[in-house]
N, C-alpha and C positions, 0 to 999 in steps of 0.2 A: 590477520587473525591473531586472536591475543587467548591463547588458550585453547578452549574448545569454544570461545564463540565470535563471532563476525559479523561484519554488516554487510548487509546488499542494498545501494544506493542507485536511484535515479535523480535524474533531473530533465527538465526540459525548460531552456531559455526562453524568452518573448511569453505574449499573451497565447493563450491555448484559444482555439480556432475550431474544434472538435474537440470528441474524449480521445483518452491515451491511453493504451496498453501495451501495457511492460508483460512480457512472456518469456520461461526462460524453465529448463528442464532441471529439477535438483539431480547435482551431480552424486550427491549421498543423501542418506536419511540425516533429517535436521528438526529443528524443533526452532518456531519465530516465536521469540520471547516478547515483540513489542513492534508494533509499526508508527512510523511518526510520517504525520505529511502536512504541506504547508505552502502558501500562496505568499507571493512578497505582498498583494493588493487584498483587500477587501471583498471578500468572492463569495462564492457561492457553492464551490468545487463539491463533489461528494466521492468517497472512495469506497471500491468493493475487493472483496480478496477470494482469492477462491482457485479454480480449476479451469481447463480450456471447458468442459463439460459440466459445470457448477460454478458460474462466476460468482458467486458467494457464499460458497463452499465456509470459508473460514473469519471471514467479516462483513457483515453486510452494508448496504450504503449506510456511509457515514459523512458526517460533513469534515473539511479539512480545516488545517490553523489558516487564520489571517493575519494580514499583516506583517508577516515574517515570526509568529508565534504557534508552532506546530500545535498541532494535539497529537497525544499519544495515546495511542490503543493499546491496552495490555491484556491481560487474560479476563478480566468481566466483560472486556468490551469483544472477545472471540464470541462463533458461534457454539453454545453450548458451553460457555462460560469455561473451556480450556484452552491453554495454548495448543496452537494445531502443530500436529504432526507429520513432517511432509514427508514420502516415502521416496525413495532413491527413483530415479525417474518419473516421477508425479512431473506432469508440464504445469507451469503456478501461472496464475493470471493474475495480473493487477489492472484495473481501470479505475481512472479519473471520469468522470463526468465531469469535464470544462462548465455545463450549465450558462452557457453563453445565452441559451435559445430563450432564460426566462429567468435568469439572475443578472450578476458579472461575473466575467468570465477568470477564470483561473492566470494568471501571472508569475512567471518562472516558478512552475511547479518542483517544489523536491519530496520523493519519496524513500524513508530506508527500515528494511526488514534489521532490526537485530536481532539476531540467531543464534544457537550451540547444536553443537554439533549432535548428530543421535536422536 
């Protein structure tokens, strides 16, 4: 952490085979300033941000970078066009939809929350 903000990163190796959900409880109140995610291949991947109870609570499906060229979601691209606010045990959910079943599929996926704290 560099201040008052931080990153929360995933990854997952190999071709994606399923979707993938990253779940994880805020340890304090926080505030995600930007999410970026990205495919090393040419996919079809699509991302949702949200709640165990609102998987799209805070971005709705969105497609990812390919190629190794992220897209970054910032505050137009939240729900309701603000950075979300996560409260001090809120459980956060991320999924990938790999999209194997009717695209290509997702390859060494990386996702990361950049965040401040509050």
């Amino acid at each position: 952490m560099q201040g008052s903000h931080f990153t929360i990163p995933f990854h997952v190796t190999g071709t994606l085979a399923a979707n993938v959900t990253f779940i994880f409880t805020a340890p304090f109140d926080f505030t995600i300033k930007s999410v970026q995610a990205v495919g090393t291949n040419a996919n079809d991947g699509k991302i949702t941000l949200g709640t165990t109870s609102t998987a799209d609570a805070y971005l709705t499906s969105s497609a990812i970078g390919d190629s190794s060229v992220p897209v970054q979601f910032s505050r137009s691209s939240f729900v309701g066009t603000e950075y979300p606010h996560i409260a001090k045990d809120t459980v956060v959910q991320i999924t990938v939809d790999f999209d194997g079943s009717s695209g290509t599929a997702t390859q060494n996926l990386s996702v990361v929350l950049f965040c401040t704290e509050g």
